[in-house]
N, C-alpha and C positions, 0 to 999 in steps of 0.2 A: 504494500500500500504506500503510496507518498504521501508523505504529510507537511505539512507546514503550520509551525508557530506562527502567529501574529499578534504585536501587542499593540495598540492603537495606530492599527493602518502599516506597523513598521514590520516587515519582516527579520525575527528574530532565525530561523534556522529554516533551509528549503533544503528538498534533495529532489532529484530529478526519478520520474517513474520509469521504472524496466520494462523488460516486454511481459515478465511475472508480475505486472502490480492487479491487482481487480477493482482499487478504488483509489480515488481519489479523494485528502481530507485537507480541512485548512482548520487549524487548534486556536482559534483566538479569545483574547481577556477583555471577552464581553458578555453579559445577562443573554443569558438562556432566551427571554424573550423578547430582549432588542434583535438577534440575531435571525429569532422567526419573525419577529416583527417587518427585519428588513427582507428576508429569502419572499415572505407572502406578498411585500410590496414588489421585488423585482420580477415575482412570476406574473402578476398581473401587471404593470406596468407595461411589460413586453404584450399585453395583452390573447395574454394565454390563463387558462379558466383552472384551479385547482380541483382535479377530481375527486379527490379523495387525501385524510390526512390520517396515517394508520398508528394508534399510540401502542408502538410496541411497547416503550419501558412499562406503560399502565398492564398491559396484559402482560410481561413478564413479573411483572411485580406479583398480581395479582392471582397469577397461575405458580409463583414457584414453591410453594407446599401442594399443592397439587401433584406437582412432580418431582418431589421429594429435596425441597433444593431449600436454603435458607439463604442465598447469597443474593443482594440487591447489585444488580449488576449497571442500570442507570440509575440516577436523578431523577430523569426527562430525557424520552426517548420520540422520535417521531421519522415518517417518511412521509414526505409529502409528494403525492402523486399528478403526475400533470400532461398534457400532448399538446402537441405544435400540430395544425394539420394541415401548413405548410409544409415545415419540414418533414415531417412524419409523411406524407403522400412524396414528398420529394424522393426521399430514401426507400420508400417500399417500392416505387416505380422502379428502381435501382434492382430492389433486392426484394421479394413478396418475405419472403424469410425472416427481414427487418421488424418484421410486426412481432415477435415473438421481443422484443426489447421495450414496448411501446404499453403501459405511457412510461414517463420518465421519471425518475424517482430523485431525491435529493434527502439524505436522511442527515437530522441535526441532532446532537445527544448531548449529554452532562452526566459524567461520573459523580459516582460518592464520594464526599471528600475535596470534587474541585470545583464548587461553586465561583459561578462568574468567570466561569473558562469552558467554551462552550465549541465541539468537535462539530463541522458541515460539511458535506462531500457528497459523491453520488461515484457511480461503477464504471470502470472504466470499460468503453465500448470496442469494437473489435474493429482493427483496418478496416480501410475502406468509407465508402456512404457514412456509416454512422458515426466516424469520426465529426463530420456535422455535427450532432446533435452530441456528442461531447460538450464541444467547442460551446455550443447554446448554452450547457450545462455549469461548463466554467465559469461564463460571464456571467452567470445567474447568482450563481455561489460569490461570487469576489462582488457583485454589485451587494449581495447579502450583507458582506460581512463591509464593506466601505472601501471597498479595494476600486 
């Protein structure tokens, strides 16, 4: 995975992602809900429609005696779901196969312990067409966070 620190706008550490990364994440020292506040502004902005916003940390939290588990593994957990049907028709015209990655996800979290330090990212996408919608995915994340 690559990651990168950021502490108000500055980059403290980058490393560059391999051909083995599968996601992309950026660590910044900011509130959990300035950081959705801003991801929810730059998805609509771009005027694109939030489909769905799925609370994993809520259902791990909530499910882990269920399945045997005591360990609180976020804060605040979430993936927000969303499609371009620009680009999305763009890349499937490309590739019908492309639909299998569609809609797009961008998931924002907070560990125990590190409040006001707040992980965004989304999956890195495979050569090719869907390198696009990477790229969409970047700008989405860095307008998120103030970048």
């Amino acid at each position: 995975m690559k990651s990168v620190l950021l502490a108000a706008g500055l980059v403290l550490t980058a490393s560059v992602a391999s051909a083995g990364d599968t996601a992309v994440s950026y660590t910044v020292l900011q509130d959990y809900d300035d950081v959705t506040f801003g991801l929810e502004s730059a998805i609509t902005d771009k005027g694109l429609i939030i489909d769905a916003v799925n609370h994993v940390g809520d259902m791990l939290e909530r499910t882990k005696a269920d399945v045997g588990s005591d360990v609180t593994i976020f804060t605040r957990a979430e993936v927000y779901n969303f499609c371009s049907a620009t680009v999305s028709r763009k890349v499937m015209e490309e590739d019908p196969m492309n639909l299998q990655f569609c809609p797009y996800g961008i998931f924002v979290m907070e560990k125990p312990g590190q409040e006001g330090t707040t992980t965004i990212g989304y999956r890195v996408m495979p050569e090719g067409p869907m390198k696009e919608v990477e790229a969409l995915l970047e700008e989405i994340v860095r307008e998120a966070i103030g970048e």
